[in-house]
N, C-alpha and C positions, 0 to 999 in steps of 0.2 A: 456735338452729340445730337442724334436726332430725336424726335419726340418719342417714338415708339420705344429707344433706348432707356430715356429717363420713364418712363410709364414702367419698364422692367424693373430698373435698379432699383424704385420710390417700392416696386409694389414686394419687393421680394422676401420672403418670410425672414426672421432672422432666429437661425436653430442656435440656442444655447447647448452646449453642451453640460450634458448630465452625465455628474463622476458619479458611476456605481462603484462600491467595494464590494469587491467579493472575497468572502475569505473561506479560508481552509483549516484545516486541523493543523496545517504546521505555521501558520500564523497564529493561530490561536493559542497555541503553547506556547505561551510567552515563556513558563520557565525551563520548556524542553525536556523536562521529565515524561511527554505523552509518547502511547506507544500505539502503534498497531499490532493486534492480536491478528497475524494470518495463517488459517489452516487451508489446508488441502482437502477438497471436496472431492476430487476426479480428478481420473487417470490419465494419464500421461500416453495411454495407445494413443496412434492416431492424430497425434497434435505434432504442429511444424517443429520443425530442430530450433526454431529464433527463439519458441517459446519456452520451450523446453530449458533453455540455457536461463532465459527471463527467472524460471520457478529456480534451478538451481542457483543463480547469483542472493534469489530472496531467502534462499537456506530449504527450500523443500524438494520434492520431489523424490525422496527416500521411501516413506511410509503417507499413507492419506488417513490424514485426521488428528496427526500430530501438528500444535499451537509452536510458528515461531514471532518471537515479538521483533518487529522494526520500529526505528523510531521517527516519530511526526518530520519529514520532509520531503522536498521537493521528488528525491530522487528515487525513494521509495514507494510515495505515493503513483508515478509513473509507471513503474513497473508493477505496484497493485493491478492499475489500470488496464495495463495489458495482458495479465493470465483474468481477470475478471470474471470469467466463465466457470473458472478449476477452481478458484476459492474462497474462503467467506469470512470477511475482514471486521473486527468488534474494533473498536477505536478504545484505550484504555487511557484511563487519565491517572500520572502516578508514575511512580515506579517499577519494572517489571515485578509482577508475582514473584514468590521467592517459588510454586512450581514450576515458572517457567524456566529453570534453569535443571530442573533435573529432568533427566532423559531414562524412558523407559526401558528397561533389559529384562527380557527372559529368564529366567531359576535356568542355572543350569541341567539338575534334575540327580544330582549327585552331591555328595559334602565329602570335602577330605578332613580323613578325620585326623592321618598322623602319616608320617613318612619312613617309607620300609628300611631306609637304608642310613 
């Protein structure tokens, strides 16, 4: 080994490595009751067919500004990520709303009142 070699190896920093944790909403939920609250902000003109399909697997792209809840993981939080532009995500801690399961319909605009026959 020559001198210049050991003057290198003697002088060379030595980097510890620093574990960072980074955590996420679906580690954080330890008991897996957390939801994502995703609505739809914008329209669907204009946007590529990948994403399109993205908003449909997440349950929207019917109506904008209808709330559909997912829940705290990996696989959801990714495809948040990718519409990120179209919609706007509350993080809920809990159980779904009991409105998040009723879906809004129109009044017909008529009542039956009895049948003619």
């Amino acid at each position: 080994m020559s001198s210049i070699s050991r003057v290198f190896s003697t002088a060379r920093p030595v980097f510890t490595s620093i574990s960072r944790t980074y955590s996420t909403a679906a580690e954080s939920a330890v008991t897996g009751e957390g939801h994502y609250k995703v609505t739809q902000t914008r329209s669907l003109i204009g946007v590529p067919k990948t994403t399109i399909k993205v908003l449909k697997s997440l349950g929207l792209g019917r109506k904008i500004g209808r709330p559909v809840f997912q829940p705290h993981n990996a696989a959801a939080a990714g495809k948040i990520l990718k519409v990120k532009e179209l919609v706007k995500v509350e993080n809920m801690a809990g159980p779904i709303p009991p409105e998040g399961f009723q879906r809004t319909r129109a009044t017909k605009g008529y009542k039956v009142v009895g049948k003619m026959f």
